[in-house]
GUMIMI-938080 format. One record per residue: x, z, y of N, C-alpha, C in turn. Coordinates in Angstrom, 1 decimal. Last residue first. Layout:
BEGIN
<r <X,Z,Y>,<X,Z,Y>,<X,Z,Y>>;
...
// end
This chain:
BEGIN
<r <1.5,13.4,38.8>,<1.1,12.6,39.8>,<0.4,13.3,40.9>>;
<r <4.6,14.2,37.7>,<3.3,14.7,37.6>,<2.7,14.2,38.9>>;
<r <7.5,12.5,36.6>,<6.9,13.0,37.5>,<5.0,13.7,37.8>>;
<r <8.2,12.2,33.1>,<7.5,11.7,34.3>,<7.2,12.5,35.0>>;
<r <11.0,13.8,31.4>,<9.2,13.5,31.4>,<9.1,12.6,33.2>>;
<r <13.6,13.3,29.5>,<13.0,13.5,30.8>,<11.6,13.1,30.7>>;
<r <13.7,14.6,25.8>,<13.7,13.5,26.9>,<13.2,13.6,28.4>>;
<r <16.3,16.7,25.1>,<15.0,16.7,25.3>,<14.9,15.2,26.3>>;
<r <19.3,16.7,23.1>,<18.8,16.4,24.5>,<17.2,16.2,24.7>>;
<r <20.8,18.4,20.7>,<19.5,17.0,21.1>,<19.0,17.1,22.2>>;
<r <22.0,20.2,20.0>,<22.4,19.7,21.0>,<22.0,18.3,21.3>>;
<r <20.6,21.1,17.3>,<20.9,21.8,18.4>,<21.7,20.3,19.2>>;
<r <19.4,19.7,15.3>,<18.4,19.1,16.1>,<19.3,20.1,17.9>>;
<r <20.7,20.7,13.0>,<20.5,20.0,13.1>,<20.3,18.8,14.4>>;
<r <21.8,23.4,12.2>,<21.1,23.2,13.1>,<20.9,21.5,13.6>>;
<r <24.8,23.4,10.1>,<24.3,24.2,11.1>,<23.1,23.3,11.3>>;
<r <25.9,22.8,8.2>,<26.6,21.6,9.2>,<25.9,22.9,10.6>>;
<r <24.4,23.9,5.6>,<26.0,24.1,6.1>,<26.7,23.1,7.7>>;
<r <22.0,25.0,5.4>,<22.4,23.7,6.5>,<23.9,24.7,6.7>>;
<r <22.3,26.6,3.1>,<21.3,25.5,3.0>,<22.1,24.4,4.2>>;
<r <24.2,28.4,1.7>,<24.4,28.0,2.8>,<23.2,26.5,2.7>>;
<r <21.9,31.6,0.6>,<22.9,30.2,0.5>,<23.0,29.2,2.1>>;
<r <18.7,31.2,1.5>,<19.4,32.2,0.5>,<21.0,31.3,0.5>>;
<r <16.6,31.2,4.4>,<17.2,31.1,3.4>,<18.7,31.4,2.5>>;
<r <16.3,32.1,6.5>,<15.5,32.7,5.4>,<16.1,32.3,4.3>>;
<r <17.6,31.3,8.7>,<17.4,32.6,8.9>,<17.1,33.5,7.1>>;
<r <17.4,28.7,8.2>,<18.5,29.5,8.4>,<18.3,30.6,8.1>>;
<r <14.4,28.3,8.4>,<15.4,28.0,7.3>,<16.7,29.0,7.5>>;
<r <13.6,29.0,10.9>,<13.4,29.6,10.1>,<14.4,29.7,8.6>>;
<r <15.6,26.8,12.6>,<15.7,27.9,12.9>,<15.1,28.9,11.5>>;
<r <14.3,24.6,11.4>,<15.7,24.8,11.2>,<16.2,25.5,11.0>>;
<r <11.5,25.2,13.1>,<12.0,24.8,11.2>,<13.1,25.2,10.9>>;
<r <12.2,24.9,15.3>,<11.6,26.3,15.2>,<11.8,26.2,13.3>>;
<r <13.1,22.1,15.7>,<14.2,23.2,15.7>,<14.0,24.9,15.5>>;
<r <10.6,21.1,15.0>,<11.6,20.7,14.3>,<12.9,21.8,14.3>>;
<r <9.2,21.4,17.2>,<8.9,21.9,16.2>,<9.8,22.0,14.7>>;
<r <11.0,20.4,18.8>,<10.5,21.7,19.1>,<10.1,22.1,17.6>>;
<r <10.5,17.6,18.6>,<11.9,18.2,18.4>,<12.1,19.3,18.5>>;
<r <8.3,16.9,19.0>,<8.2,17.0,17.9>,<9.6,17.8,17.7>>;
<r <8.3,17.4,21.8>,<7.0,18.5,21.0>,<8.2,18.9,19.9>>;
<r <9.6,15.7,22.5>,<9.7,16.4,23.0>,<9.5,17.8,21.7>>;
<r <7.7,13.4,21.7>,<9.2,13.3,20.8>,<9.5,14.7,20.8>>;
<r <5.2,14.3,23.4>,<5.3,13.9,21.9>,<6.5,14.0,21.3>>;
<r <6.9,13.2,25.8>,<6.6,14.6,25.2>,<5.9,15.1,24.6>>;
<r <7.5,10.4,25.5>,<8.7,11.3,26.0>,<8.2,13.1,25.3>>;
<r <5.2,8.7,23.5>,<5.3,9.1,24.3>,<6.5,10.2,24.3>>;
<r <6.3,6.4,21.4>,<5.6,7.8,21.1>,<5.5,8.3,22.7>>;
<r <5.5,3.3,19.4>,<6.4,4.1,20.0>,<5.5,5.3,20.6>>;
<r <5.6,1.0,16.5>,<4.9,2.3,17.6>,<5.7,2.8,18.5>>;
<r <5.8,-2.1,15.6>,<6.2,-0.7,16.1>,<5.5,0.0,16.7>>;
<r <3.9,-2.8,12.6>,<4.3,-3.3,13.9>,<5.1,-1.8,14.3>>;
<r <3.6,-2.8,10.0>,<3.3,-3.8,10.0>,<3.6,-4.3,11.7>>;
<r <4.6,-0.6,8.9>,<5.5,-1.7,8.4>,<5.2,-2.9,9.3>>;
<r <3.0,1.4,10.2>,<4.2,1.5,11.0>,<4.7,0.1,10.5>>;
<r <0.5,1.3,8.7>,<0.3,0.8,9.9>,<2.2,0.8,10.5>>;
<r <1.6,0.6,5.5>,<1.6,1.2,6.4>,<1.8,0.5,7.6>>;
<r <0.4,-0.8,2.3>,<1.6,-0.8,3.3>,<1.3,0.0,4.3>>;
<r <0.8,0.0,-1.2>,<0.0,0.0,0.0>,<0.9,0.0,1.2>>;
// end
């Protein structure tokens, strides 16, 4: 079955990505913390990802 993404591109809005990189580094963050062994031996994946600048508010 193919997916709406194979068939064209999407792109996301700046604070949508924003969100998603938030919620991504609250993950990382638990992992670390909880898990048993070195899971993210590199560390944190998502730490020194630059947030994208947003638009001026009209």
């Amino acid at each position: 079955m193919r997916g709406l993404a194979e068939d064209r591109a999407q792109t996301m809005a700046p604070a949508t990505v924003n969100n998603h990189l938030a919620h991504l580094s609250t993950l990382f963050t638990w992992v670390a913390a909880h898990a048993f062994g070195e899971t993210l031996p590199q560390g944190d994946p998502t730490k020194g990802v630059d947030l994208l600048p947003l638009p001026a508010p009209w």
